[in-house]
N, C-alpha and C positions, 0 to 999 in steps of 0.2 A: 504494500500500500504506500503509495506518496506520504510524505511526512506532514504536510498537508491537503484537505481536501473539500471542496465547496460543496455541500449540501443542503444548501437554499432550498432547492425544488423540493424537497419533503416534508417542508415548513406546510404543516394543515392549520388553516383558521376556519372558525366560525363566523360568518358576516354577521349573522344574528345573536349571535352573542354580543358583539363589538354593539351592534346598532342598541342591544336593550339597554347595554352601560352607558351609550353615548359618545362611545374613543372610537378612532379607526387606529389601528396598527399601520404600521408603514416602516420600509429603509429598514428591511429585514435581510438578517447578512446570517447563513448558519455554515459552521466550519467544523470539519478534526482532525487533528492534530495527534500524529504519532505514526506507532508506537514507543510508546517506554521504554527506559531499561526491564520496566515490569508487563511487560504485552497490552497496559493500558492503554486507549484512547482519549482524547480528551476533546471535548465537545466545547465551543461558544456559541451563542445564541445572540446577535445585539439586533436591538430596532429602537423604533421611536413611536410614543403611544402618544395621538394628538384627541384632542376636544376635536369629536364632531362638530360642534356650533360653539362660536365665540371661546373663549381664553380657561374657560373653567369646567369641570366637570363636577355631576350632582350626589356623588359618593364616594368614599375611597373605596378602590379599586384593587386585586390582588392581579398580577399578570402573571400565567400558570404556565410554566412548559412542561409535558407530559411527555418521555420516550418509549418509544414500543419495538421492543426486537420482532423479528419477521413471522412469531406465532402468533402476535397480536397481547403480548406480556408489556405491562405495564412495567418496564424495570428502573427508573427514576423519575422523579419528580422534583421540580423544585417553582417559588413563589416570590413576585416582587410584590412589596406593600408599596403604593403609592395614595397619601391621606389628601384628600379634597381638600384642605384647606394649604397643600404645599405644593398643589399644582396653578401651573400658570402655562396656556397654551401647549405644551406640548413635554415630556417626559421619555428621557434617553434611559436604555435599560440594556443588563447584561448578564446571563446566563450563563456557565459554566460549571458540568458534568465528567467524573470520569468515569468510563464506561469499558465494564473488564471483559466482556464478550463481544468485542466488533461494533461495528458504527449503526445505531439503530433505524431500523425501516420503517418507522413515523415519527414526525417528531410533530405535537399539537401544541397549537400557542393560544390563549384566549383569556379574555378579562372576565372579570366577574367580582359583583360587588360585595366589598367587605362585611 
């Protein structure tokens, strides 16, 4: 495997999720990196979560990436807390996973209020 490798295209969203919080996700970059001296992979995640309408959004908001190896196994997760009252137009975020079996076969991104 290249020591790095771009896997954007397996970035899965929910529009409707996005639309019920009121963010659209965007300037979504996903990558891995490796292997390790220990067979690990390592995963980033960055993008940028904006206000659908005007500078502010009406709850705080968790931003969830979910990874699924190729059975459909949920095998990490992780959560950014972003509070309504620290947002102002738009919110830069960054994810990072290591992943001890191979690079996974979906990776889900989606908001959802705190």
């Amino acid at each position: 495997m290249d020591r790095h490798r771009d896997i954007t295209d397996l970035i899965e969203r929910n529009r409707a999720f996005e639309d019920r919080v009121g963010v659209r996700l965007d300037a979504l970059y996903c990558s891995v990196e490796g292997p390790d001296d220990d067979g690990d992979l390592l995963l980033h995640l960055n993008g940028e979560m904006h206000a659908v309408s005007g500078t502010t959004i009406e709850s705080d908001v968790d931003l969830v990436m979910s990874l699924y190896d190729e059975r459909g196994r949920l095998v990490e997760t992780e959560s950014d807390y972003v509070p309504e009252d620290g947002f102002f137009g738009f919110h830069t975020f960054s994810f990072s996973a290591y992943l001890k079996k191979g690079p996974p076969a979906r990776v889900r991104l989606f908001p959802k209020r705190s």
